[in-house]
C-alpha positions in Angstrom: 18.0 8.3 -27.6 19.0 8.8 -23.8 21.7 5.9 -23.0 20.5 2.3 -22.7 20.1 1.5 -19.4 19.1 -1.9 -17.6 16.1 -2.4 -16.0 17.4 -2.3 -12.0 19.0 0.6 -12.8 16.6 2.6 -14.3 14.1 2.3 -11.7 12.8 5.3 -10.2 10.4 3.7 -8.3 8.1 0.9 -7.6 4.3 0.6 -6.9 2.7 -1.6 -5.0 -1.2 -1.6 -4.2 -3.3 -2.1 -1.7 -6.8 -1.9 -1.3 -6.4 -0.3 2.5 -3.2 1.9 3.3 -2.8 0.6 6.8 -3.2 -2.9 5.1 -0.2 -2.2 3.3 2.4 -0.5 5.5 2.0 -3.3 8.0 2.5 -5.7 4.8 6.0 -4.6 4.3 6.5 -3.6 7.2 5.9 -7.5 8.4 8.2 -8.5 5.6 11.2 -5.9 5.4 11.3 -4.6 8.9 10.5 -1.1 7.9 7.7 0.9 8.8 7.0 3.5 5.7 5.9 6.9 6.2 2.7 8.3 4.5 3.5 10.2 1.9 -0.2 12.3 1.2 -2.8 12.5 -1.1 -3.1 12.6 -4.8 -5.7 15.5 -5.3 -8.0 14.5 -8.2 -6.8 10.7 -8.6 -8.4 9.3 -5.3 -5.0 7.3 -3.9 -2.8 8.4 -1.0 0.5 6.5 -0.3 3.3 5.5 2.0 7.1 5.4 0.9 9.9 3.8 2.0 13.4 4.4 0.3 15.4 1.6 -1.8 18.8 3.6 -2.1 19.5 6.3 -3.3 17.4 7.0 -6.4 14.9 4.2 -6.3 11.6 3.8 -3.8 8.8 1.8 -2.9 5.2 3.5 -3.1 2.6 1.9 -1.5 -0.4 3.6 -3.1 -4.1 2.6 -2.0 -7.4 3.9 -2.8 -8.2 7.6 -0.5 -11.6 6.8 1.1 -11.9 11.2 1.4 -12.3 11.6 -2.3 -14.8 11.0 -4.1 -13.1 10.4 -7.8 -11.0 7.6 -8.5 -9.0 7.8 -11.8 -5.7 6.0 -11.0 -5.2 2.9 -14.3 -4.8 0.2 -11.6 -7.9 -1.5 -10.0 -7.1 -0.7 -6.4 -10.3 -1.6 -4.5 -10.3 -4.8 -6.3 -6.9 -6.2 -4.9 -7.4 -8.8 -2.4 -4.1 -8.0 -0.9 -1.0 -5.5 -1.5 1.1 -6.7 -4.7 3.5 -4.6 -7.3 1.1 -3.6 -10.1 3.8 -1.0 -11.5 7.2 0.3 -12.0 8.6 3.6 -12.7 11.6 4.8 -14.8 12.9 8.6 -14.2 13.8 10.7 -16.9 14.8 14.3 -17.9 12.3 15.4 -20.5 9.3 12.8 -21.3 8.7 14.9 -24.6 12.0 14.4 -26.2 11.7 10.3 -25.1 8.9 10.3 -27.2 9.9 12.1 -29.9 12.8 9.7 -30.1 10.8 6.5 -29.1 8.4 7.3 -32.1 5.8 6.2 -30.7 2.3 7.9 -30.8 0.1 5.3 -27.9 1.3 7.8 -25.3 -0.6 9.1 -22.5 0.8 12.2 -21.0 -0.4 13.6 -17.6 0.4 16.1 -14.8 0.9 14.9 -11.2 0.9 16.2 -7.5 0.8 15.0 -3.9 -0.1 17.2 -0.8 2.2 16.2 2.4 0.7 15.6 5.4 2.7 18.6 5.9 0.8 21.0 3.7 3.7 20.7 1.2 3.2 20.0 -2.9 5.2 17.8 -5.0 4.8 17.7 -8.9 5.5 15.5 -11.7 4.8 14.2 -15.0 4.0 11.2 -16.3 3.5 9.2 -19.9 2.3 5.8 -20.2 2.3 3.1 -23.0 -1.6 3.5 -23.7 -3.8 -0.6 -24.2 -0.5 -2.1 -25.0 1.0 -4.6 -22.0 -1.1 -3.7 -19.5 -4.5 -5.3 -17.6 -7.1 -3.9 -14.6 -4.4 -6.2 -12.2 -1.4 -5.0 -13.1 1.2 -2.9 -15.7 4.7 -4.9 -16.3 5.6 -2.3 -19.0 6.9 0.8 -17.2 5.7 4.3 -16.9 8.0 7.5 -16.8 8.3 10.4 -14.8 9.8 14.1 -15.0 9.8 15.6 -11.9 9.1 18.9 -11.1 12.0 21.0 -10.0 11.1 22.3 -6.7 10.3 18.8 -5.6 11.8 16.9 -2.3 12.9 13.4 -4.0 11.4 10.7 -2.2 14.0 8.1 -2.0 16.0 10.2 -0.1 13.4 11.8 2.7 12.0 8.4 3.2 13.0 5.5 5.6 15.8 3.9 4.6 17.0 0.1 5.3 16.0 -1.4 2.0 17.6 -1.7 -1.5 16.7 -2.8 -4.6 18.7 -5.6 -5.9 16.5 -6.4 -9.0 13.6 -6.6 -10.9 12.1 -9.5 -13.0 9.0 -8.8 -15.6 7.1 -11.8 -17.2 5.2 -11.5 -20.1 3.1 -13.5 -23.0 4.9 -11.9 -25.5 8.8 -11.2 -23.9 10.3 -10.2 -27.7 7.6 -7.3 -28.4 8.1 -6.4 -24.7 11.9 -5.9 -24.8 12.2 -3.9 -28.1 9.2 -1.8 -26.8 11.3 -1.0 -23.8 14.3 -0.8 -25.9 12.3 2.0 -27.7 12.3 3.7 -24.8 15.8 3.4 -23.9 15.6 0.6 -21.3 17.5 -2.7 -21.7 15.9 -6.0 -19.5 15.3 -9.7 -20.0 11.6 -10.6 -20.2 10.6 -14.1 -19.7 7.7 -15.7 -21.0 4.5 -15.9 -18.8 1.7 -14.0 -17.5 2.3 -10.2 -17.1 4.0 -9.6 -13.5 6.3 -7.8 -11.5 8.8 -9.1 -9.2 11.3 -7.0 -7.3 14.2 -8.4 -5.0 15.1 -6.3 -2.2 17.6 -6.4 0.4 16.2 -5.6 3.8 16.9 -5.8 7.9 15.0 -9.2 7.6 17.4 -10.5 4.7 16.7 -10.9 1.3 12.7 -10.8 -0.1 10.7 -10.8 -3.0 7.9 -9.0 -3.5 5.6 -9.9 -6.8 
C-alpha cells in the first residue's frame, strides 16, 4: 500500500458544481476574490469547467453541465443543483491499478478522461470510483482517484493562484465503514457522523471561507 496520507494532503483536487458555469465562477469569485479561468470541455461527459489553483498540488474545479453536447454522463446531478456546492473530491495517485490491487476491492469503476482547452490543447487522465457505496445523485463524500496522463499541463499550477487549502471535513451516517474504506485506499481522515457532505476551508484574499 502507497504511504498513509491524511485527507488535506492528499487532495488533488476539489469539485464543486453548478448548474450554470458563469453561475459558478462569479460564486467564488464573490466569495474568495478570485476569478477562475475556464478550463474546456469534457468531450463525451457533457460538463465544462473553470479552475482556480489551491497551492501547489491541489485545485478547485468548478464543473457545470455543457449546454453544446448533447450527452450527459458525469455521476453528479448537475442540472439539478439549485446553486454551486462541493459534490466531490479528488485524491492523485501514480498507478490506479496497483491501488486496487492492494485495496482489494472489486466495486471499482475505472474510466478514461480528457478536456479540450479553449486553446485547442488535450489533457488526459484516469479515473476509479468506489461504485453504490457512499455516494447519492447530490453529492460523493468518498473520494475518487486520478492518474494523470504524462503529457498533461497540471492544473494547480497554470491556474489563478491566491487560494489555499487549509482543510477538508467529510460527514457521514456511517464515519467507522467510511474511514477504514478510505484507509483501504491509503488515505487517513476523521469522519464525523451526519449526512454525507463536503466541507473545505480555504485561505483566500478575502480571509478565511468555507465552502460545503
Amino acid at each position: 500500500m502507497e504511504a498513509y496520507r491524511e485527507a488535506t494532503q492528499a487532495t488533488d483536487h476539489l469539485l464543486l458544481g453548478s448548474p450554470d458555469l458563469e453561475l459558478g465562477i462569479a460564486w467564488v469569485e464573490d466569495r474568495a476574490g478570485v476569478r477562475a479561468t475556464v478550463g474546456g470541455v469534457h468531450p463525451g461527459v457533457g460538463t465544462k469547467n473553470a479552475l482556480i489553483s489551491l497551492g501547489e498540488s491541489t485545485y478547485l474545479e468548478i464543473i457545470s453541465p455543457d449546454p453544446d453536447q448533447d450527452t450527459f454522463s458525469f455521476p453528479i446531478d448537475l442540472p439539478g443543483l439549485s446553486e454551486p456546492r462541493l459534490v466531490a473530491w479528488a485524491v492523485q495517485v501514480d498507478d490506479l491499478k496497483k491501488l486496487a490491487y492492494e485495496a482489494g476491492s472489486e466495486e471499482l469503476d475505472f474510466r478514461d478522461g480528457a478536456r479540450r482547452t479553449p486553446e485547442g490543447e488535450s489533457l488526459s487522465w484516469k479515473t476509479m470510483r468506489i461504485k453504490n457505496r457512499f455516494g447519492s445523485p447530490e453529492v460523493e463524500p468518498f473520494p475518487f482517484f486520478i492518474e494523470w496522463g504524462g503529457d498533461s499541463q497540471y492544473p494547480a499550477v497554470s491556474s489563478p493562484g491566491g487560494c489555499r487549502l487549509l482543510g477538508i471535513e467529510i460527514t457521514h451516517e456511517d464515519p467507522v465503514g467510511f474511514e477504514n474504506a478510505l484507509a483501504d485506499f491509503g488515505v487517513g481522515g476523521k469522519v464525523r457522523e451526519g449526512a454525507g457532505r463536503i466541507v473545505a476551508t480555504i485561505e483566500t484574499p478575502r480571509g478565511t471561507i468555507e465552502i460545503e
